[in-house]
TORBA-384756 format. One record per residue (C-alpha): x, z, y. Coordinates in pm, whole numbers, plus 50000, padded with zeros to 5 digits. Layout:
BEGIN
XZY...
END
This chain:
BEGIN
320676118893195320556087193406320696059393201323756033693314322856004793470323565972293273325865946993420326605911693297330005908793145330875875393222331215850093555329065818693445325975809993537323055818493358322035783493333325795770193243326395797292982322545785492769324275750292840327625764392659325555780592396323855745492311327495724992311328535751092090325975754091821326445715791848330475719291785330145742391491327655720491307330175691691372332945713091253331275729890992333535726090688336355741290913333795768990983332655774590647335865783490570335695809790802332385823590724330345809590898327225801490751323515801190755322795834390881325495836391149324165800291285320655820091275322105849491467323715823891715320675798991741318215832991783320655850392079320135815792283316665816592248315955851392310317805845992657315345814692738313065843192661312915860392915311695848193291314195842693549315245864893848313825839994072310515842693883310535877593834311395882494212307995861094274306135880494084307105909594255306885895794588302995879494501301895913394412303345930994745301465905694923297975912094733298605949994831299525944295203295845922695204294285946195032295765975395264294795954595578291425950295508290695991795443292435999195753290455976095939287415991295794288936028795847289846019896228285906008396237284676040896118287016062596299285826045596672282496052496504283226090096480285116095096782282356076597003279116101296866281456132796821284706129997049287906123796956288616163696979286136176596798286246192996434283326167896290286006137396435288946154596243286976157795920287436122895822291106128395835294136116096047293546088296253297526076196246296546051495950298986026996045302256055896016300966065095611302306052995346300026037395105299406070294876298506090295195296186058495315293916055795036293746094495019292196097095359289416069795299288526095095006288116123095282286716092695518284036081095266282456115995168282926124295565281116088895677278546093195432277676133995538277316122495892275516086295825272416092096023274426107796304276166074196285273946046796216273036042996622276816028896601276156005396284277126023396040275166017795711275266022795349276605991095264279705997195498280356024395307280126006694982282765986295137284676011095214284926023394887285445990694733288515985994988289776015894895289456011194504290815976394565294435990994736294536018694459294685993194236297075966994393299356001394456299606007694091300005972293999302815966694266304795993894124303895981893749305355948093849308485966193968308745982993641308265952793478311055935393679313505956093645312915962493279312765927193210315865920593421318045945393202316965933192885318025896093012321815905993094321705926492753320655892892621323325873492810325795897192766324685893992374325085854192400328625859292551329705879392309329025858092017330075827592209333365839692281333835851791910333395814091801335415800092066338465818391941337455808191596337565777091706340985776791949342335792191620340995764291375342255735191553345275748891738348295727091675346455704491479343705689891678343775686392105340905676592152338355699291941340925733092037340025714492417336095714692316336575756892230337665771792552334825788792793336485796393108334685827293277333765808793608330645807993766330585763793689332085770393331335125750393500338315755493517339545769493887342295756494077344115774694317344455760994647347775743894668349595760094964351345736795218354875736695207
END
């Protein structure tokens, strides 16, 4: 079964909900007697004090998008240069054999630019032990042994970046649902206290009942509606 994709559960910012978490683990050291009281103590603080931290944790969307983004770009370099070298090879062939003949079509299909990666790197395995049974027939048109070398280096070289581009996708979006778990988490705990605290000080204390309330917006502030003109 498809596991459910995890969503964040409130509207604040990442960055104004750590903020919250701080001013609260502040307020409830301030207001501790009141807290005691109500059972808070040393291992709740520690369950409170460990949620924010395990959200600055984790790396950011932004820098998780990066990394994502840095490793597509080593690929598409790494793709570039094989295709260049492919391209190189296949003018080779076609030149000594003819672009029609069945020695041209044994180092595979020539449309190297309409593959997906997968299918790219699996014809410069056909290419390489093709280039390499026909290298004297070749040579006249400069190919060489070292060529090929490079060719297989190329080719090991996207392999790699391939797997490591969808690794770092993995990663991403593993990362990214452990985070909102993590917020969501925070939230959670931070909304518990903030009713503790509303219900501490209510009728007996503005200012600190003030100091409890988290409104869900994305600035942690209250909204106002547009007044409409009469």
């Amino acid at each position: 079964m498809k596991k459910e994709q995890v969503t964040r559960t409130f509207r604040l910012a990442d960055s104004v909900l750590k903020q919250k978490a701080d001013e609260f683990i502040a307020l409830i050291d301030r207001d501790i007697t009141e807290f005691t009281d109500r059972g808070y103590n040393t291992a709740k603080k520690t369950e409170l004090t460990t949620a924010r931290n395990t959200v600055d944790s984790f790396p950011s969307d932004e820098q998780l998008e990066a990394i994502k983004i840095n490793l597509t770009e080593q690929k598409e370099v790494a793709r570039k240069a094989l295709e260049k070298s492919m391209r190189s090879i296949f003018n080779m062939a076609e030149n000594v054999f003819g672009q029609h003949s069945a020695k041209y079509k044994e180092f595979g299909d020539a449309l190297i630019s309409q593959q997906s990666d997968a299918e790219i790197v699996r014809v410069a395995k056909i290419m390489s032990l093709t280039a390499e049974k026909y290298l004297t027939e070749l040579a006249d048109e400069g190919l060489t042994p070292e060529k090929l070398t490079t060719l297989v280096t190329q080719r090991d070289a996207l392999d790699v970046a391939i797997d490591k581009q969808a690794q770092g996708i993995s990663d991403r979006d593993v990362s990214a649902e452990g985070r909102v778990e993590a917020l969501n988490k925070l939230y959670q705990l931070l909304t518990k206290y903030a009713g503790i605290g509303q219900d501490i000080f209510y009728e007996t204390n503005e200012a600190k009942y003030n100091d409890y309330i988290i409104y869900d917006t994305p600035s942690g502030l209250q909204e106002v509606p547009p007044v409409t003109p009469v």
